[in-house]
C-alpha positions in Angstrom: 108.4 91.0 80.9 107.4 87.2 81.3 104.3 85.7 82.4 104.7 86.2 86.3 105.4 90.2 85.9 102.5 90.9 83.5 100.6 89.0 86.4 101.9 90.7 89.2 101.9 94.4 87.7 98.1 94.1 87.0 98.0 94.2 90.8 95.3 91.5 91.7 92.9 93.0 89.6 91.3 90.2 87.7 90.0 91.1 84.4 93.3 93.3 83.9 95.2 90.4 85.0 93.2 88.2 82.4 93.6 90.8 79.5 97.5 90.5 80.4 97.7 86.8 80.2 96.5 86.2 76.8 97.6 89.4 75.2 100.8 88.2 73.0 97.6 86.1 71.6 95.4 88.5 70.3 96.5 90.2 67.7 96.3 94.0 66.3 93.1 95.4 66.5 90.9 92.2 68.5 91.5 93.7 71.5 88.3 95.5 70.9 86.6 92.2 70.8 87.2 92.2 74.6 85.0 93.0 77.1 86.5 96.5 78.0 88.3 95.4 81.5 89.6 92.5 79.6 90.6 94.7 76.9 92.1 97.2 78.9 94.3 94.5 80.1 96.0 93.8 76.8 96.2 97.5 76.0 98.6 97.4 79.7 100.2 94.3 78.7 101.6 96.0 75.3 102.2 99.4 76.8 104.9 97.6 79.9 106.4 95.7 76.8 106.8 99.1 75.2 107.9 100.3 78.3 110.1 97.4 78.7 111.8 97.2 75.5 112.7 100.7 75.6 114.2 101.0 79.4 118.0 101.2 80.0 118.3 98.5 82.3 116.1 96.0 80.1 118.2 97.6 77.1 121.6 96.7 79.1 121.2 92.8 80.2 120.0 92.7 76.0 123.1 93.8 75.0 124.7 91.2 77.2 123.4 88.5 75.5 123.3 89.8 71.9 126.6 88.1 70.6 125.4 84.9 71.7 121.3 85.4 71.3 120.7 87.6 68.7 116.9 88.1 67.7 116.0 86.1 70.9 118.1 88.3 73.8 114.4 89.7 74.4 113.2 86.5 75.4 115.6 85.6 77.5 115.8 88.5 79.4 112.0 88.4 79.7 112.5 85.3 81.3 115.6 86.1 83.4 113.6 88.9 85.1 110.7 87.1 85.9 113.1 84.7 87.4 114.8 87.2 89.7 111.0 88.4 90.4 110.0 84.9 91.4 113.1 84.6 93.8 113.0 87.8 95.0 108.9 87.9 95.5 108.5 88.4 99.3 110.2 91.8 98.4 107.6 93.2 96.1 104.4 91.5 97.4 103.1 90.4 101.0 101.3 87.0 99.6 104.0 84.3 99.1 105.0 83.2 95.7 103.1 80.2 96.1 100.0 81.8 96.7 100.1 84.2 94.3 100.7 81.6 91.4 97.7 79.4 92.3 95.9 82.6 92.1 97.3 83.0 88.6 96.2 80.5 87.1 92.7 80.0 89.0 92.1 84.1 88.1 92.6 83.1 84.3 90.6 79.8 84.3 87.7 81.2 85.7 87.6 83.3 82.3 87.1 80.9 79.7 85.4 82.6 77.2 87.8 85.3 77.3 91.0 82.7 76.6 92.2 81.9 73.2 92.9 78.4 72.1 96.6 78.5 71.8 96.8 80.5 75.4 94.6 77.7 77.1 97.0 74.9 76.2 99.7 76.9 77.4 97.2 77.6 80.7 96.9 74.2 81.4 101.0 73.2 81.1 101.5 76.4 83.2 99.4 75.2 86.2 100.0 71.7 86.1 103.6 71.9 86.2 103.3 75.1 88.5 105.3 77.3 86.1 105.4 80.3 87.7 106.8 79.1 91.0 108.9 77.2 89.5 110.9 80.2 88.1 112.3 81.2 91.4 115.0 78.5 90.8 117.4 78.4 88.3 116.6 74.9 87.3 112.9 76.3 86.8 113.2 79.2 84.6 116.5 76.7 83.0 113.4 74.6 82.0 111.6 77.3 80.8 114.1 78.6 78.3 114.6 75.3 77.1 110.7 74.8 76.0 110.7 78.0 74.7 114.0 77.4 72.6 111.6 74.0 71.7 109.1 76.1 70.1 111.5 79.0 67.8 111.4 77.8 64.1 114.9 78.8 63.9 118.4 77.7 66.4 117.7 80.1 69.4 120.8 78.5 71.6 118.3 79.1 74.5 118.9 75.8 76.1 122.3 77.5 77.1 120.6 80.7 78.1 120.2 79.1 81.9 124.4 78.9 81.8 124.8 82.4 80.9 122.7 83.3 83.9 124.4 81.3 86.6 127.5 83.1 85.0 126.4 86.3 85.0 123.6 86.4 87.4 124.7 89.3 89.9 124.7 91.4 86.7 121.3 90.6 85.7 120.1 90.5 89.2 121.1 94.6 89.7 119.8 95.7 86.2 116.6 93.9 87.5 116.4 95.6 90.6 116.5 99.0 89.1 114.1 97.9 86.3 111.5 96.5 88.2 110.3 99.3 90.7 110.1 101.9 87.7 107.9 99.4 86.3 105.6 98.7 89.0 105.2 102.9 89.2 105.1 103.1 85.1 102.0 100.4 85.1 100.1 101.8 88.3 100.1 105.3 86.6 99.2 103.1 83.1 95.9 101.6 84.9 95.3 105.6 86.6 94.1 105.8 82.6 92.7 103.1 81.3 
């Protein structure tokens, strides 16, 4: 899961939302440097990745792209699903996309302290170019891939990962919609025990 689903599946709460956002930048054990709502956050963040990584529709649109991906399938499907989350939003959450992602990003500002360097740069691209509602086009989450494919020290090929989806989209698109409801029940029953 991408950026937009760890933000929606901490369910407007905002220190777990905050703990989500910046937890692929704090590492092993400092966590526990984390206020505990914060904390508790990343602790949700890693067990949907877990969750995630092992699920059989995740597992399926991997394969898919493994030939051509490799190492990097992951990451594109990460980004794929928050794409067909982002499209598909008025089905999972009354607020509109646009609302939601404003909320995003004002939710994680208004926590500072709590943000590492290297996740406020990537903040402050994120809600100046409006990232996350960008992803319910193509063209958005196209864009996305490509920055991403900018940062890999070694040839990802995701600047072509936005082709393989308009060519395969309706495949993706059903192993999404299977995914994504088990994981809105697997992280509300995650947060019953934090």
């Amino acid at each position: 899961m991408n950026f937009l689903a760890h933000a929606f599946l901490s369910f407007e709460n905002p220190e777990l939302m905050v703990g989500n956002f910046i937890a692929d930048f704090v590492k092993g054990n400092d966590y526990l440097n984390y206020p505990d709502p914060v904390s508790n956050g990343i602790i949700l963040h890693r067990e949907i990745d877990q969750f995630t990584d092992e699920h059989r529709q995740f597992r399926h649109s991997k394969r898919r792209l493994h030939q051509d991906y490799g190492h990097y399938s992951g990451v594109i499907v990460d980004m794929y699903f928050d794409h067909f989350l982002a499209a598909n939003f008025f089905k999972f959450h009354k607020k509109p996309l646009s609302t939601f992602s404003l909320d995003v990003y004002q939710t994680v500002q208004s926590y500072p302290g709590a943000v590492p360097s290297n996740a406020e740069k990537i903040l402050f691209y994120m809600s100046k170019g409006n990232w996350l509602f960008s992803y319910r086009q193509i063209a958005g989450i196209e864009q996305a891939l490509k920055g991403v494919g900018r940062r890999t020290r070694f040839k990802s090929g995701l600047e072509f990962a936005g082709g393989t989806l308009r060519q395969h989209y309706w495949l993706f698109y059903q192993d999404f919609m299977i995914f994504f409801p088990k994981a809105i029940a697997f992280a509300q029953s995650k947060i019953l025990e934090l």
